[in-house]
N, C-alpha and C positions, 0 to 999 in steps of 0.2 A: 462580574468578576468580584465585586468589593462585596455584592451581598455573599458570594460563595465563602471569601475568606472571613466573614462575622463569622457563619453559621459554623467552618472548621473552629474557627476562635474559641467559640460557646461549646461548640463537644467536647475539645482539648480540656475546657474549665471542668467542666462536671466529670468527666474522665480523672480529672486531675483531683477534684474533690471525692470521687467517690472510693479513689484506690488509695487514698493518703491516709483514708481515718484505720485502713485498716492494717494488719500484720504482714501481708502477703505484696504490699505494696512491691515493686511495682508491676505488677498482675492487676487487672480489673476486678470490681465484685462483679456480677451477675449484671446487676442495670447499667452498669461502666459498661460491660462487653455488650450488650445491646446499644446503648449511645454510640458507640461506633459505628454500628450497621446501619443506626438509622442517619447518622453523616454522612457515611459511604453512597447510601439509597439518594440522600436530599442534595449532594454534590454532582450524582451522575444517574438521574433521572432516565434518561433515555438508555441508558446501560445496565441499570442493576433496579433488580423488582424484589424486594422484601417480602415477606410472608410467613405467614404462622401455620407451619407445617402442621401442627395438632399440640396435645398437651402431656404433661410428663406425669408419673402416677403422683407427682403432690399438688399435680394442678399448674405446673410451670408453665409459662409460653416454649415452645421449640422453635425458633426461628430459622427459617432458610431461606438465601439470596440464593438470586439466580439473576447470574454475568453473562452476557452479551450482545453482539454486534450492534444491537439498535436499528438495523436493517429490517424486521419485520418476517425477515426467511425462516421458514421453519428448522432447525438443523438438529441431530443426533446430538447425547445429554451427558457429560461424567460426573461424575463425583466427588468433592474432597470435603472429608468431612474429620471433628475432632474432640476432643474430652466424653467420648463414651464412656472412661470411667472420670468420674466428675475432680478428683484430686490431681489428675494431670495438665495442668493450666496450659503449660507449653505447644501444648496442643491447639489451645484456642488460639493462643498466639500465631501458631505460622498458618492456621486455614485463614484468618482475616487478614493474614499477610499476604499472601495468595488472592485473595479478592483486590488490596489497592496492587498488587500487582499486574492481575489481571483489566486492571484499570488507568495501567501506563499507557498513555499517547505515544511515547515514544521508545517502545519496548518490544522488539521484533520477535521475541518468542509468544509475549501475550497477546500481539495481533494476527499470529498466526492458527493460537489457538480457536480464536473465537471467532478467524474465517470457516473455522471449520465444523467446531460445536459451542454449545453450550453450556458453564459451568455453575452448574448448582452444587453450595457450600451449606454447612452446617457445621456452624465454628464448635456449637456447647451441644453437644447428642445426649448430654447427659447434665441438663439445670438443676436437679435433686441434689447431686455428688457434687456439683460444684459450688451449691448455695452450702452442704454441710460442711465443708472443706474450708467454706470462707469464715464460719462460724465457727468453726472448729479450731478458728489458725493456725489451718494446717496441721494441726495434734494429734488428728485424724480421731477414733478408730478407723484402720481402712476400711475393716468392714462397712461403716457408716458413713464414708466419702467416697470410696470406692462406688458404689454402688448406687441404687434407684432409691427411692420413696418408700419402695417395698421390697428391699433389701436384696434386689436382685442384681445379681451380674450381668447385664447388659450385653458384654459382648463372650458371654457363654448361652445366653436364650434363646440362640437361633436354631436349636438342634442339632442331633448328630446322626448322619447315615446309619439305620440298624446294623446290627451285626460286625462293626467296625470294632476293634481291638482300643481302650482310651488309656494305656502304659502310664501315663504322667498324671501327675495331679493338681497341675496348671489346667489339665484340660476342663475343668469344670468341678461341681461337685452336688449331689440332691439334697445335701443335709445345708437344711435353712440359716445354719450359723455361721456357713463359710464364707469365706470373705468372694470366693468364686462359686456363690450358690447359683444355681442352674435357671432357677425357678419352680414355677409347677409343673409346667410343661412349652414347648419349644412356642416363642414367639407369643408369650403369653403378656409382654409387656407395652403400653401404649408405644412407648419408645422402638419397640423394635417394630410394629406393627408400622408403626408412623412410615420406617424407611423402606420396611417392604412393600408398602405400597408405592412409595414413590419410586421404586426401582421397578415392578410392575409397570409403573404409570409412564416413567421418561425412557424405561428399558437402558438405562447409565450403559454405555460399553465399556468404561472403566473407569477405577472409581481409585482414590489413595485417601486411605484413615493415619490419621495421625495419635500415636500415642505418647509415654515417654516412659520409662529411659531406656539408653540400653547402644546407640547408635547402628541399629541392626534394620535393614528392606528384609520383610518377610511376605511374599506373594501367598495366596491362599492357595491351601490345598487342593487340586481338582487330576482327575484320574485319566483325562484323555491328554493325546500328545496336542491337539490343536493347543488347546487351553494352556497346557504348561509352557509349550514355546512360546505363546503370547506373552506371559506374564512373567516367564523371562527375561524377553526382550524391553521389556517395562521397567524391571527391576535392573538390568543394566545400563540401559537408557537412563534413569533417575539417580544411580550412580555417576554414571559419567559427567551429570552436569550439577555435582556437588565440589564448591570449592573444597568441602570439610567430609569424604566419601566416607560413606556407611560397609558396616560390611552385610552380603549379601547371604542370606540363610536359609537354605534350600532344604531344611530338614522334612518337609512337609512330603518328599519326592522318595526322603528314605523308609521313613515308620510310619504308618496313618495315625496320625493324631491327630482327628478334628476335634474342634474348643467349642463347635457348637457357635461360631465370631460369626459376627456380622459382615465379613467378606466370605466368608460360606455359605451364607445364606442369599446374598446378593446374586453369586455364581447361582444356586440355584431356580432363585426367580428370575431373572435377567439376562443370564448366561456373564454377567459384570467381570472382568478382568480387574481384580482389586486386591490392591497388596498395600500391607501395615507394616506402619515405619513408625521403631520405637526412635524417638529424640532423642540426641543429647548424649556425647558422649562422657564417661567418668571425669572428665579434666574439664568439662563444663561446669558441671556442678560446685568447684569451687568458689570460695569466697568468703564474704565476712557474715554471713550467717550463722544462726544457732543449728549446731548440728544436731541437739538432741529433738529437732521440729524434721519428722520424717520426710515433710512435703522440699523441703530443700533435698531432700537427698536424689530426686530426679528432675525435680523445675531449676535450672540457673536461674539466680538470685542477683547477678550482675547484669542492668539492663545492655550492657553493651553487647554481652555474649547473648541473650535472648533475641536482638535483634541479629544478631548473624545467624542464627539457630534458625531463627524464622525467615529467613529472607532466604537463605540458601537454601531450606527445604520447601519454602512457594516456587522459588523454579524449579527444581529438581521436579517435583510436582507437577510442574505446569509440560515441563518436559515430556516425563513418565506418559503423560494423558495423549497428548499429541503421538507419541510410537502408540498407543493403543489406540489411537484411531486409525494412524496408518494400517496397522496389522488387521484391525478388523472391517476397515470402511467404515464406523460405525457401527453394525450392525451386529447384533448377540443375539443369539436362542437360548431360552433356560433350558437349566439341567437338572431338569427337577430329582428329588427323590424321597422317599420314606424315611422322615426323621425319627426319634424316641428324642 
């Protein structure tokens, strides 16, 4: 026990040194948010297995834990993962909140979870956008925080159903200068390749992405009744166990807009039940921050509100997952189909 509390000791320190020198304080740089996982890994050995999912186009580590039982049972896999666009910090925030969550002893929603599956995290989906971001202090361009190594939008490269109508011009865009560039073509990034495999590989039956801002559960688009009654029941499920509730935004069921995200594409390979939830509602965001630093205007800047931001949406999260096992036993088929 005395060696467990050094080793917390010595992360807190370098944690504490690494986000001090810089602007974005108190947010982690990149190696900060890695010393955490690897405290988290070195504190609960028999519970949580580190790993280097693959590398980001500048060469980053992609790190992903995977949480649970310690029982040796094989069990079905979800997913919460966060900062696919790399300027959204709040993001990494509540997925590694989510992990010491899910690493409560004494915490009857996270031992219910992991009686039942397995939760693989990926706090930083996107180490490029968030190594620019820190360098940047926050000043962005978004283009160049936003985005990959090679200036892609991440969670527009997963493709889009041919023949689909794209009305909005959130949904994506092929011109290389937009801050929501598409790429070259679907799935063409290490990053995205990286999750479709592992969604492939653990078949996630559902999965929750964390973005920021906006305070909005947005479920992914998908065309059959099975699918959407699922990921209904998810999105209101994760509502109801939010002290601070989001609103729920079904527009996905009105207009087809697919963005080409990486919960469209999960649906696809995996059949995944996954819905993205922007952080943070406007009244978060204040404080004594410089406003003319775009990155405050969706990460809160007061560590108290960051930590109820995160805490409330790792259960809401830990929630969501458990209704989507229930609803599907685990078990998804993909839903493949013909991107552009």
């Amino acid at each position: 026990m005395r060696k467990r509390k050094m080793r917390w000791a010595v992360a807190a320190a370098l944690l504490l040194l690494s986000a001090s020198g810089g602007g974005l304080a108190p947010y982690p740089d990149l190696a900060g948010a890695y010393v955490e996982l690897r405290a988290l890994a070195e504190a609960h050995p028999g519970k949580v297995e580190l790993m280097v999912g693959g590398k980001s186009a500048g060469g980053r580590d992609i790190m992903v834990v995977r949480v649970h039982a310690g029982d040796g049972k094989a069990r079905p896999a979800a997913l919460i993962a966060g900062n696919i666009h790399g300027d959204e910090y709040i993001g990494n925030r509540a997925a590694t909140a989510a992990i010491s969550l899910l690493l409560k002893e004494d915490d009857a929603l996270a031992a219910e979870a992991l009686e039942h599956f397995d939760v693989y995290v990926i706090p930083v989906m996107n180490p490029d956008g968030y190594e620019a971001t820190w360098a940047s202090n926050g000043e962005g361009p978004p283009a160049k925080t936003r985005r990959n190594a090679d200036g892609v939008d991440l969670n527009r490269n997963f493709g889009k159903p041919q023949g689909i109508p794209l009305p909005l011009g959130y949904s994506g865009s092929t011109k290389p200068e937009s801050t929501r560039y598409t790429g070259p073509e679907p799935v063409s990034e290490p990053e995205s390749k990286m999750v479709m495999a592992l969604a492939r590989d653990k078949r996630f039956f559902a999965a929750i992405d964390f973005h920021a801002s906006g305070g909005i559960i947005i479920p992914a688009l998908a065309d059959d009744a099975f699918t959407q009654r699922g990921l209904r029941r998810m999105a209101n499920t994760y509502r109801a166990n939010q002290a601070m509730p989001y609103i729920i935004q079904m527009f996905p069921y009105v207009l087809p807009i697919y963005q080409g995200s990486m919960e469209e594409g999960m649906l696809r390979e995996a059949g995944t039940l996954a819905v993205l939830i922007e952080l943070g509602k406007s009244g978060d965001m204040k404080g004594g921050r410089k406003k003319d630093n775009y990155f405050w205007d969706f990460n809160p800047s007061d560590p108290k509100i960051i930590a109820l931001v995160s805490l409330d949406n790792a259960r809401a999260a830990i929630a969501a997952l458990i209704e989507g096992f229930k609803y599907t036993g685990g078990k998804t088929e993909p839903k493949p189909v013909k991107v552009k």
